[in-house]
C-alpha positions as CSV (number, residue, x, y, z in Angstrom):
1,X,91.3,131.7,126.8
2,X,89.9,134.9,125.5
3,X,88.2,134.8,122.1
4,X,90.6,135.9,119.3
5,X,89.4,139.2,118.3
6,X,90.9,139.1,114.8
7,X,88.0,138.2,113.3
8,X,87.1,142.0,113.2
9,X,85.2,143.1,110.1
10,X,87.3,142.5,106.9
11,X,88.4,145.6,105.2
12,X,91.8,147.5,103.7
13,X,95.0,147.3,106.1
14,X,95.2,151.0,107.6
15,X,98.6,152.6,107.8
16,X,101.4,152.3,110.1
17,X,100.5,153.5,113.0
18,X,96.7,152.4,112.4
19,X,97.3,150.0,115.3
20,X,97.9,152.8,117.8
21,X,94.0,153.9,117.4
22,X,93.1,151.1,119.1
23,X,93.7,152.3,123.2
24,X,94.8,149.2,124.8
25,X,97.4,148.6,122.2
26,X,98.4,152.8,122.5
27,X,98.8,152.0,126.1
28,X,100.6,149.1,126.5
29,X,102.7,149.8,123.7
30,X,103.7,153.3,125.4
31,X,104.6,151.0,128.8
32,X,106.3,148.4,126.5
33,X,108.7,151.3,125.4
34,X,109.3,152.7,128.5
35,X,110.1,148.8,130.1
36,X,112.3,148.3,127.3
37,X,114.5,151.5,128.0
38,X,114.8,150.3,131.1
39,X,115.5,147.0,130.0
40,X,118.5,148.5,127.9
41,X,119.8,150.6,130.4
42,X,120.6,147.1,132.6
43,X,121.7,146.1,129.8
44,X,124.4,147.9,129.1
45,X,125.2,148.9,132.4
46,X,125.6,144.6,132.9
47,X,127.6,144.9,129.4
48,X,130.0,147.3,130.4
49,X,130.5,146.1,134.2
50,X,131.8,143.0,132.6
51,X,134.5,144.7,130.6
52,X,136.0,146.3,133.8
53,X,135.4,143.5,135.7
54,X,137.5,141.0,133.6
55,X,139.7,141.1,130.3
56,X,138.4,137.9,129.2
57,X,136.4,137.8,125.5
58,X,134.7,134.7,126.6
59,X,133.7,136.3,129.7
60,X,131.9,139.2,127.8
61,X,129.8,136.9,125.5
62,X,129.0,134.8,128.5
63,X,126.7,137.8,129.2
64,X,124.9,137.7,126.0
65,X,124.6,134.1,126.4
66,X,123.6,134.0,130.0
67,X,120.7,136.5,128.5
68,X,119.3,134.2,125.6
69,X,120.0,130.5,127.1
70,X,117.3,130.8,129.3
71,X,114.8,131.7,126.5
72,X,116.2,128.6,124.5
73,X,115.6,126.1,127.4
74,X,112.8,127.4,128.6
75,X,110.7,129.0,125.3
76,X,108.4,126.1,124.8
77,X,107.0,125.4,128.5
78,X,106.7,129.3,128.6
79,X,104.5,129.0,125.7
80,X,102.4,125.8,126.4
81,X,101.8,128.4,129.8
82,X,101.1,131.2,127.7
83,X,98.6,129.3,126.0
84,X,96.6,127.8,128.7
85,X,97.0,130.5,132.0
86,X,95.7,133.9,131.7
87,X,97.6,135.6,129.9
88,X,97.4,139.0,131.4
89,X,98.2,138.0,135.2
90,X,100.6,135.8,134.1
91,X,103.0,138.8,132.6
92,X,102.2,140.9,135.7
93,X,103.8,138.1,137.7
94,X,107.1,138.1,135.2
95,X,107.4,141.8,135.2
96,X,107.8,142.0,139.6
97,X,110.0,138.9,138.9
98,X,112.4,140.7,136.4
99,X,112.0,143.8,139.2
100,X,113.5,141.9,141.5
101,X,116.5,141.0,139.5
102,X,117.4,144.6,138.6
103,X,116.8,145.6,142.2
104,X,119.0,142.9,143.6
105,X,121.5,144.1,140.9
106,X,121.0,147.8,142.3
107,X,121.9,146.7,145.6
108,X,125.1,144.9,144.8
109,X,126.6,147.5,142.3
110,X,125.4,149.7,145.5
111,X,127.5,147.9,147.7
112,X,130.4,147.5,145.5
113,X,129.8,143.5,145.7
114,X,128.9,142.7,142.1
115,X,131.1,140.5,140.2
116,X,131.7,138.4,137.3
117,X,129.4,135.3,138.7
118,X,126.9,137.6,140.1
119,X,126.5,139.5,136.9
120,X,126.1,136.3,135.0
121,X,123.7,134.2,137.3
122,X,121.7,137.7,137.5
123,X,121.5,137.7,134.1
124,X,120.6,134.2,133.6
125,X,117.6,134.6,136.1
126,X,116.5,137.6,134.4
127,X,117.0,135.6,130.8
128,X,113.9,133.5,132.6
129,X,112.3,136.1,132.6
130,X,112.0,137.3,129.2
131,X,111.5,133.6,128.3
132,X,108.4,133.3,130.2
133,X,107.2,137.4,128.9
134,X,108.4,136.5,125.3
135,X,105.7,134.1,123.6
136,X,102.9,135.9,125.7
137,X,104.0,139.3,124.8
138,X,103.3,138.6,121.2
139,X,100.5,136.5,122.0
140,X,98.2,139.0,123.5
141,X,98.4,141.4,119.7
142,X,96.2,139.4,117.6
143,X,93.8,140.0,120.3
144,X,94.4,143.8,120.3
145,X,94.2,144.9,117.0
146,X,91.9,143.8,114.0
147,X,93.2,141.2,112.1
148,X,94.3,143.5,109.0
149,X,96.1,145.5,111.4
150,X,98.4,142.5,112.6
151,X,101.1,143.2,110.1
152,X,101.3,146.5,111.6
153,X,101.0,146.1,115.1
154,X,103.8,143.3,114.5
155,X,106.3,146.1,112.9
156,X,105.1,148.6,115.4
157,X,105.9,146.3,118.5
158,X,109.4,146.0,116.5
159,X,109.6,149.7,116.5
160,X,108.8,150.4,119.7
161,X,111.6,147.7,121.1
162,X,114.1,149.6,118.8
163,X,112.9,153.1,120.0
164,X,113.9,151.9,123.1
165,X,117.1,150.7,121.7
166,X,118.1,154.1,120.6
167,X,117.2,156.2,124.0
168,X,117.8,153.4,126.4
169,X,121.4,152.7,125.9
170,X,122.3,156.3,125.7
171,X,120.4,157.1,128.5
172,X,122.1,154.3,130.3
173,X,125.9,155.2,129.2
174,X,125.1,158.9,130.3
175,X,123.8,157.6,133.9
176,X,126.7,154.6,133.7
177,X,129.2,157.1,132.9
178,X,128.1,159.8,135.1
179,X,126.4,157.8,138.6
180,X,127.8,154.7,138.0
181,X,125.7,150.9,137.7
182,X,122.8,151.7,140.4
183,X,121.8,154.1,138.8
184,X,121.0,152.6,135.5
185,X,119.6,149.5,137.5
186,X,117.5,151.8,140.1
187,X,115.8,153.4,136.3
188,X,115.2,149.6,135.1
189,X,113.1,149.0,138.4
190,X,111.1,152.3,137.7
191,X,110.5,151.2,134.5
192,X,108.7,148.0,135.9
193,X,106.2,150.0,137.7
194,X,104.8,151.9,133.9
195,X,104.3,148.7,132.4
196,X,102.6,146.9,135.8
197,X,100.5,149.3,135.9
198,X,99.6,149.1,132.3
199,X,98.6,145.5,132.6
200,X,96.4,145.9,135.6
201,X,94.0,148.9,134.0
202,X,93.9,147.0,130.8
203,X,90.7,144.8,132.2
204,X,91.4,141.1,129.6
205,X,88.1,139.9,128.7
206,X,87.3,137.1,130.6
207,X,88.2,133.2,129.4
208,X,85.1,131.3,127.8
209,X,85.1,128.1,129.7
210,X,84.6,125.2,127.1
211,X,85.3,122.6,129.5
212,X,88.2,121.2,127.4
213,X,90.5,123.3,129.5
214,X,94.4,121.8,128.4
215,X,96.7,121.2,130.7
216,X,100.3,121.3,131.5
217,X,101.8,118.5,130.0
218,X,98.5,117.7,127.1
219,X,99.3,121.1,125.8
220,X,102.9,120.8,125.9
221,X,102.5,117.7,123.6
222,X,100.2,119.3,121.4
223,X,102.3,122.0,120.7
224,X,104.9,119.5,119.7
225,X,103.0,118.0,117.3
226,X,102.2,120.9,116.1
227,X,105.5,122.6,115.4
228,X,106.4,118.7,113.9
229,X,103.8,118.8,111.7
230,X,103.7,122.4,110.3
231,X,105.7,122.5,107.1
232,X,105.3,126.4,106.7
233,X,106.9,126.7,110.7
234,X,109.9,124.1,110.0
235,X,110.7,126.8,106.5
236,X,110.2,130.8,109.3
237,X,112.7,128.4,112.3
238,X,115.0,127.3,109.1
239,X,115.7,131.0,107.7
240,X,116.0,132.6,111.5
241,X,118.3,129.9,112.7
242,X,120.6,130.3,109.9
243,X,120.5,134.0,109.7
244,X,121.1,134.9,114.2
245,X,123.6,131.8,114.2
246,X,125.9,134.4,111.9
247,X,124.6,137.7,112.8
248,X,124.8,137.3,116.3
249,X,129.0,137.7,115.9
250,X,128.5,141.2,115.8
251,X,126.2,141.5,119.2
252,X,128.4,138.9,121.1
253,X,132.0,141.2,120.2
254,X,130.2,144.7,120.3
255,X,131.1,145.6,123.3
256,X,135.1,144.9,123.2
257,X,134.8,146.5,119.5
258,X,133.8,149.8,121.2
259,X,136.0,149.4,124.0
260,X,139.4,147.9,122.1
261,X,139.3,148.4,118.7
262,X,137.4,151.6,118.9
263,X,138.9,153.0,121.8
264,X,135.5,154.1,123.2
265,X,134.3,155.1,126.8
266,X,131.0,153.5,128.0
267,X,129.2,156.3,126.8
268,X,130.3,156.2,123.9
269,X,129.3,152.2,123.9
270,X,125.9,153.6,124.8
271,X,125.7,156.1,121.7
272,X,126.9,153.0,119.5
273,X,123.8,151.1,120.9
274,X,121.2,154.0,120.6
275,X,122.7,154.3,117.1
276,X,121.6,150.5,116.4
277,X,117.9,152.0,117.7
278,X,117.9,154.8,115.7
279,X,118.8,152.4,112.1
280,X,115.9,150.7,113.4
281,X,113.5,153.4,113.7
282,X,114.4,154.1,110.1
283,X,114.7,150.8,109.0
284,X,110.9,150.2,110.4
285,X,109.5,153.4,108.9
286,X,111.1,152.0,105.6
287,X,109.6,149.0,105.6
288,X,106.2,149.4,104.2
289,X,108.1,150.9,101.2
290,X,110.2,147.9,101.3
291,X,107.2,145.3,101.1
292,X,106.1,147.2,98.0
293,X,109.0,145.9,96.1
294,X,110.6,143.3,97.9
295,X,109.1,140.1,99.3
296,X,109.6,138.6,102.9
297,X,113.0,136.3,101.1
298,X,114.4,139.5,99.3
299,X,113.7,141.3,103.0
300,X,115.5,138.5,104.6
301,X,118.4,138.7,102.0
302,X,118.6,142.5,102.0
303,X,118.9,142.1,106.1
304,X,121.5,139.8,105.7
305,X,123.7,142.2,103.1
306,X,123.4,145.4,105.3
307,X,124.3,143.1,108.5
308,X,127.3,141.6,106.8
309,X,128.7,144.6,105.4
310,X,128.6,146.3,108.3
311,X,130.4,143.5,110.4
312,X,133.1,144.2,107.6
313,X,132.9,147.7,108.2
314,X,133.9,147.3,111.9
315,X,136.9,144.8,111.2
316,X,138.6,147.6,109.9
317,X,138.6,149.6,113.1
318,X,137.3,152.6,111.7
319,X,136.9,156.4,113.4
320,X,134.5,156.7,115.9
321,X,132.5,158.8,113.4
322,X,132.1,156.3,110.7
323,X,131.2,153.6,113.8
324,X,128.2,155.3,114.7
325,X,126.5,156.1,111.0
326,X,127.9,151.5,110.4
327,X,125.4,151.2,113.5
328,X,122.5,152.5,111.9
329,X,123.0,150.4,109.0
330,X,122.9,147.8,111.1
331,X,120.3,148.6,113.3
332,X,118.5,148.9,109.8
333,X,119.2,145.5,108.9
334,X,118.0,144.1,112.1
335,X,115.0,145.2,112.3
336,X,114.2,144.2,108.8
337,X,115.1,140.5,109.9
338,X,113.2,140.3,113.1
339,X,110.3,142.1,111.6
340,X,109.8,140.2,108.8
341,X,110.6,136.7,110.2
342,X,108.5,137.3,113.4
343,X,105.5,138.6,111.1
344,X,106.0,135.2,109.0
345,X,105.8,133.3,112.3
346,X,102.8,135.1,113.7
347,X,100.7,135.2,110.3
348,X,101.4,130.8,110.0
349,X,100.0,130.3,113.6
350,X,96.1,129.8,114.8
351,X,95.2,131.3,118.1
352,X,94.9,128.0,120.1
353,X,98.8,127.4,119.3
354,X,100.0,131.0,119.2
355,X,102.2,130.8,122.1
356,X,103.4,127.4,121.9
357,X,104.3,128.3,118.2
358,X,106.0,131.4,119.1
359,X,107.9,130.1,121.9
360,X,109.4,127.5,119.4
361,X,110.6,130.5,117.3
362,X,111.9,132.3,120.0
363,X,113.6,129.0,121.4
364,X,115.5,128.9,117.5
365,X,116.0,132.3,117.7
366,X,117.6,132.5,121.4
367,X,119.4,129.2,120.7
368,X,120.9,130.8,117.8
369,X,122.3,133.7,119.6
370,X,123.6,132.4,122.9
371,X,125.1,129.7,120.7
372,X,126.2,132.0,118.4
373,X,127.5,133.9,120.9
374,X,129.7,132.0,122.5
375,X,131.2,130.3,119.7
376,X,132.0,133.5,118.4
377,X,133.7,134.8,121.5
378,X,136.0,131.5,121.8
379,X,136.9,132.0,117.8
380,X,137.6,135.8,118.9
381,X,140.0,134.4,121.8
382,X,141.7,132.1,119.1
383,X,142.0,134.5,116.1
384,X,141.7,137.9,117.2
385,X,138.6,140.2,117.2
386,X,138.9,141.6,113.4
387,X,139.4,138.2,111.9
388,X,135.8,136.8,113.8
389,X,134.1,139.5,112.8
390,X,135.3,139.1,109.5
391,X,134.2,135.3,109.4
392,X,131.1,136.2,110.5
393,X,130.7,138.5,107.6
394,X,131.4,135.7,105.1
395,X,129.4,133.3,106.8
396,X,126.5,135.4,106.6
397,X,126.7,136.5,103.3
398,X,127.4,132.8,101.8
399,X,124.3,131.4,103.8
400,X,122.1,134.6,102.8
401,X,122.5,133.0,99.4
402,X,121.9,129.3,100.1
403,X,118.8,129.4,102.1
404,X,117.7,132.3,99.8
405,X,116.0,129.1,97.3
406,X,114.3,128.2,100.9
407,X,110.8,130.5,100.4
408,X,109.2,131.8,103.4
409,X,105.5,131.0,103.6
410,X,103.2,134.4,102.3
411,X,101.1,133.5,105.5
412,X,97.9,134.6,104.3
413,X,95.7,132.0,105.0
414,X,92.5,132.2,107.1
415,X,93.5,130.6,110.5
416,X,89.9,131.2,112.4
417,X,88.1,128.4,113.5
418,X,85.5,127.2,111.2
419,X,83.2,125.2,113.3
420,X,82.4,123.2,110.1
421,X,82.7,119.6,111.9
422,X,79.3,117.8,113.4
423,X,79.7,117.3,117.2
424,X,80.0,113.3,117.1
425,X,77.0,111.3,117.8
426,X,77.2,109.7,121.4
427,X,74.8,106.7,122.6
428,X,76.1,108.0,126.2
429,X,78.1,110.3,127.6
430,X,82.2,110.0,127.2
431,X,84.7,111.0,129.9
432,X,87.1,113.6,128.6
433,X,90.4,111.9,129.6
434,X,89.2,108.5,128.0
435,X,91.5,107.5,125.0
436,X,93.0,106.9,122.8
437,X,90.5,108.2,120.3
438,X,90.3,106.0,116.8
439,X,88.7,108.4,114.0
440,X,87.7,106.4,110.5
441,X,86.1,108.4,107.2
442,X,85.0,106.8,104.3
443,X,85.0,108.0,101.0
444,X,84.6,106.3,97.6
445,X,87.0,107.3,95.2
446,X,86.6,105.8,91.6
447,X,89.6,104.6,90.4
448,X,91.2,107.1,87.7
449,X,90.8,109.6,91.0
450,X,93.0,107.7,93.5
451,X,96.3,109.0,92.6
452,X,94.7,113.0,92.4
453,X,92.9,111.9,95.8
454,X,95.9,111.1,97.7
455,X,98.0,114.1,96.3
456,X,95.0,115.6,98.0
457,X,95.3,114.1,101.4
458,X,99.2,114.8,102.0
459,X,97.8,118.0,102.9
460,X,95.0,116.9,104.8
461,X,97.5,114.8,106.6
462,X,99.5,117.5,108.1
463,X,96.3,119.5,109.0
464,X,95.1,116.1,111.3
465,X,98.9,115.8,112.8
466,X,99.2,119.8,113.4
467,X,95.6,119.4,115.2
468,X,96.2,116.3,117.5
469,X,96.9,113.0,116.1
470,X,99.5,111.5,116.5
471,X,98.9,108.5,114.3
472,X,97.4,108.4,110.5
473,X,97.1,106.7,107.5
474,X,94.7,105.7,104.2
475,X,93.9,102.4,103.2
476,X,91.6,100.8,100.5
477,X,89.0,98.0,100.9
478,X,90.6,94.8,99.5
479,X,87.0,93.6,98.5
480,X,85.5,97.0,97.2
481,X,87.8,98.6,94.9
482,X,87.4,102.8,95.6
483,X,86.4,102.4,99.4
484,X,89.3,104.4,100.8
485,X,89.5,104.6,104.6
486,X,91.2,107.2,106.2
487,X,91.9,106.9,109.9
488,X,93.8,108.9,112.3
489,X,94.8,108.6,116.4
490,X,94.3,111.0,119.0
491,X,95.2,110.8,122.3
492,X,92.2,111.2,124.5
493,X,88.4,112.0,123.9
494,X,89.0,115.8,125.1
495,X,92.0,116.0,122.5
496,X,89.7,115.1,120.0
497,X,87.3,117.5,120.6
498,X,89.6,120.3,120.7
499,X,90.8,118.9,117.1
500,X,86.8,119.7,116.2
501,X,87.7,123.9,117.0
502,X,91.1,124.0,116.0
503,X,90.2,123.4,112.1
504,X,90.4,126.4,110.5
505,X,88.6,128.1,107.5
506,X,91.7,127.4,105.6
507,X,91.8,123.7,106.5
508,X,88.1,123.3,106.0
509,X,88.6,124.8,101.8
510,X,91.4,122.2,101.6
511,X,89.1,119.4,102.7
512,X,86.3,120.7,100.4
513,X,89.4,119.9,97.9
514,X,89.0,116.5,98.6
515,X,85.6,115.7,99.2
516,X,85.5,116.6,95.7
517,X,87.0,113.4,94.9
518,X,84.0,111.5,97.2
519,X,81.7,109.6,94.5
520,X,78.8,108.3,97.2
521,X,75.4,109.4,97.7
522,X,75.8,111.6,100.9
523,X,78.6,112.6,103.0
524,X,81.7,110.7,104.2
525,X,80.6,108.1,107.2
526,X,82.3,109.2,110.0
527,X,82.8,106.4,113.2
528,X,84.7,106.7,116.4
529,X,86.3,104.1,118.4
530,X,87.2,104.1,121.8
531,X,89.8,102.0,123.3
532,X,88.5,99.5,125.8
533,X,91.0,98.0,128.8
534,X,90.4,94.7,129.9
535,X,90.6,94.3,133.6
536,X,93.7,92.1,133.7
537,X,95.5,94.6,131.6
538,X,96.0,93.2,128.6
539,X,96.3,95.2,125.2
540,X,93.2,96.7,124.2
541,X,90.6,95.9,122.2
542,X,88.6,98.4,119.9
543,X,84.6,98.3,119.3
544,X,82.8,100.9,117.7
545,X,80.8,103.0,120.0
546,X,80.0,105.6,118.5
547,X,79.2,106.9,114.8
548,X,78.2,110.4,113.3
C-alpha cells in the first residue's frame, strides 16, 4: 500500500479549489468529470428507455434499485480489495468493465433489442461496477492532497460529480431526444477512454512491502471489527441511513414526476436533472460559508429541510417553470448531505482501513436508496405518485428532527500512525500465520484510581477491538490489590503486528491518559503468549514465550 501522504507539513487549510494545485488531483478530477457526464448521460438515457418501455412505477424504480443494490451487496469485499490490491490498476480494470456495459447497451438500443430485463440486468452489472470504483475512488484523495486540504478535495470531488450532474443529463436528453439511446451510450464509452487514460499517466508510488501483506478474507475480518468497534462510524452510517432511506422518494419517482405529473419530454427530464447539478454547484460553492455558521448536524438538518420541501413542492404538480428553480433547491440540499456526511466518514477513518470503512458507508448509503427506492415505488403504485411524495416529505422532516440529538463526530483527530509501540522481544523467530495471539499489560493502579482508571480504558478498549482483537478484558490480582491486568486476543501473530502500525497519534495521547494512572517504577510489563496445539488435537494450552 502506498504511504499516506497526508502527513504533509501542517499549516492553514487553503481555499476551495486549493486541492486543484496539486496536478494529479487537477487531472484526474478533470477525467472524473468528464466519466461522470458520461455516466449521466446512460443514465438517463436507461431512465427514460424504461418509461417507454413499460407503464409500470415499480418497473421504473427497479432501475434505480438495480443501480445501488450492487454497491449494497458488494461495498464491503470491494473495500477489503481496495485496501489490499493496488489501487490504481485495480480502477483501470473497473473502468473497461463499466465500458463494456455501456457498449453492450449501445449495441442493443442499436439494434432495437433492448428491453425491460436487459435494461435492468445491464444496470445491475454496471451497479458492480461502481461498487468495486466507489471505496477506491475516495480512497486514493488522502493520498493526493495534503492532509489540510482533505476537507476540500472531499467537497471538490462532490462538486465535480454534481458538475457532471448538471451538463450530463442535459447533454444526454438533447442526444436522447434528438439521436435516440446509442447515442447517449456510444458518449458514456468515450467518456471511459478520458478517465483510463488519466489513471495510466498518473505513475502511483510504488507499495512498501512490510511483509504483513493482508489478505482476502484476514482483511475482510478486520474491517469488520473495525466498523463493530468504531463508535464515531456506527453515529456518520446512523445519520446517512436515516436521511437516503427518506430522501431517496424523490430520486426513485423523478422520472414519472417529469413525465406524468409534469407532462415533460425527455429533454425536458434531462433539464430537470442538469438543474439538480446546477443546485449543487451552488450548494457546494456555499458551503464553506455554511461551515462558518453551521455545524456538520445543522448541515445535515438544513439538507434534510431543503430536500423535504422540495418533495412537497413537486406533489403539487407545479408549472414546468417552478419545477426546474424546486430542482436546484434540491440539488442544493443534496450535495450538502453527501458532502458533509462523506467528509465525516473520511475524516473518522485511518489509512490502513480507509476503504474497508468507506465501503461500509457506501453499502448504508446504497442500501438505503435501492431500498428506499423500491419501497417507495410500491407505496407510489398503492397510493398514487403525489401522496408518496408527500409521505416522504413528512418522513424526512420528522426524522431530520429525531436523529438531530444524534451528533456527528468533529473528526479531527490525528489518525497517522505513531509507531510509539516496542517491536516485541522474540527468543526465536515467529511464523506470521501462527495464533491466536494472547497480549497481557500490567499496571498498578492504587486503589482510589481504579474507578477513574477503568473510565479510562473503555476507550482504550475500542481502540484494541478497532485494531485487531477480537477478544478483551481487565482483571485484578486477587492476592495484590492494584495489579490490574489487561489482556486482549488477536487472531494471528501477523495481525498483531499490523495492530503495532495501526495505532494512531490519537490513540497513543489516549493511552498516555492512562498510563497516568500506572503507580510502578518503570513502564507497564508487556508478555505475549502464543497458543500451542498438542499433536492429538486437543484444546490448547498457553505458555509464555515471549516478553517485552
Amino acid at each position: 500500500m502506498a504511504p499516506d501522504t497526508t502527513t504533509a507539513a501542517p499549516g492553514k487549510t487553503g481555499g476551495s479549489f486549493a486541492p486543484l494545485a496539486q496536478p494529479v488531483f487537477a487531472v484526474l478530477w478533470v477525467a472524473t468529470v468528464l466519466g461522470n457526464i458520461g455516466s449521466f448521460m446512460r443514465d438517463v438515457a436507461s431512465s427514460w428507455m424504461v418509461t417507454e418501455l413499460s407503464a409500470s412505477p415499480a418497473a421504473v424504480a427497479l432501475i434505480q434499485t438495480a443501480a445501488t443494490l450492487p454497491i449494497f451487496l458488494l461495498a464491503i469485499p470491494a473495500g477489503v480489495l481496495s485496501d489490499i490490491l493496488d489501487r490504481r490498476r485495480f480502477l483501470i480494470g473497473v473502468q473497461l468493465l463499466l465500458a463494456c456495459v455501456s457498449g453492450t447497451l449501445l449495441w442493443l438500443s442499436k439494434t432495437n433489442a433492448l428491453t425491460v430485463e436487459y435494461l435492468v440486468g445491464l444496470t445491475f452489472v454496471g451497479g458492480i461496477g461502481a461498487a468495486l470504483m466507489g471505496p477506491t475512488w475516495q480512497s486514493i484523495v488522502p493520498e493526493l492532497v495534503p492532509r489540510q486540504d482533505l476537507k476540500n478535495a472531499v467537497a471538490l470531488n462532490s462538486l465535480g460529480i454534481n458538475v457532471a450532474r448538471a451538463v450530463g443529463p442535459a447533454a444526454g436528453g438533447l442526444l436522447l431526444a434528438s439521436f435516440g439511446a446509442s447515442m447517449a451510450y456510444g458518449a458514456d464509452v468515450l467518456s471511459y477512454v478520458f478517465v483510463v487514460a488519466a489513471l495510466l499517466w498518473w505513475k502511483r508510488p510504488a507499495a512498501v512491502d512490510t511483509g504483513l501483506s493482508e489478505q482476502f478474507f484476514g482483511a475482510f475480518r478486520a474491517g469488520l471489527r473495525y466498523a463493530r468497534a468504531s463508535k464515531e462510524l456506527h453515529v456518520v452510517l446512523l445519520r446517512a441511513a436515516v436521511f437516503f432511506l427518506f430522501a431517496s422518494a424523490v430520486w426513485a419517482l423523478l422520472p414519472l414526476v417529469s413525465r406524468r405529473m409534469l407532462h415533460g419530454s425527455a429533454g425536458f427530464y434531462g433539464v430537470m436533472l442538469g438543474a439538480v447539478g446546477g443546485g449543487a454547484i451552488v450548494g457546494a460553492l456555499l458551503l464553506p460559508r455554511l461551515r462558518q455558521k453551521l455545524d456538520a448536524d445543522g448541515l445535515v438538518l438544513l439538507a434534510s429541510l431543503l430536500s423535504a420541501g422540495v418533495m412537497g413542492g413537486l406533489t403539487l404538480a407545479p408549472p414546468q417553470f417552478v419545477a426546474v428553480p424546486l430542482m436546484l433547491v434540491l440539488g442544493a440540499g443534496w450535495i450538502i448531505a453527501l458532502t458533509t456526511l462523506n467528509g465525516v466518514a473520511q475524516a473518522v477513518l485511518p489509512n490502513w482501513v480507509r476503504g474497508r470503512g468507506l465501503a461500509i458507508y457506501l453499502m448504508v448509503f446504497n442500501g438505503a436508496m435501492a431500498g428506499g427506492s423500491l419501497g417507495w415505488g410500491l407505496i407510489a403504485q398503492e397510493i398514487g405518485i403525489p401522496a408518496t411524495l408527500l409521505a416522504g416529505a413528512v418522513g424526512l422532516v420528522v426524522v431530520a428532527f429525531i436523529f438531530h440529538r444524534v451528533k456527528l463526530p468533529t473528526g479531527e483527530a490525528d489518525l497517522q500512525a505513531s509507531n510509539h509501540w516496542p517491536e516485541p522481544m522474540l527468543t526465536e523467530p515467529v511464523a506470521h500465520d501462527r495464533g491466536p495471539v494472547l497480549v497481557q499489560i500490567e499496571y498498578h493502579v492504587a486503589k482510589a484510581d481504579i474507578p477513574a482508571f477503568l473510565f479510562a480504558m473503555r476507550h482504550v478498549a475500542q481502540e484494541r477491538r478497532r485494531d485487531g482483537a477480537y477478544a478483551w478484558g481487565v482483571s485484578e490480582h486477587t492476592a495484590q490489590p492494584g495489579l490490574v491486568l489487561e489482556w486482549f486476543m488477536v487472531e494471528s501473530w501477523a495481525e498483531h503486528l499490523r495492530q503495532h502500525q495501526r495505532v494512531s497519534k490519537a490513540d497513543a495521547d489516549m493511552q498516555g491518559e492512562v498510563l497516568r494512572f500506572h503507580a510502578g517504577p518503570d513502564k507497564p510489563v508487556v508478555h505475549h503468549y502464543l497458543a500451542l496445539y498438542l499433536k492429538d488435537g486437543k484444546p490448547p494450552v498457553a505458555t509464555e514465550v515471549n516478553h517485552g
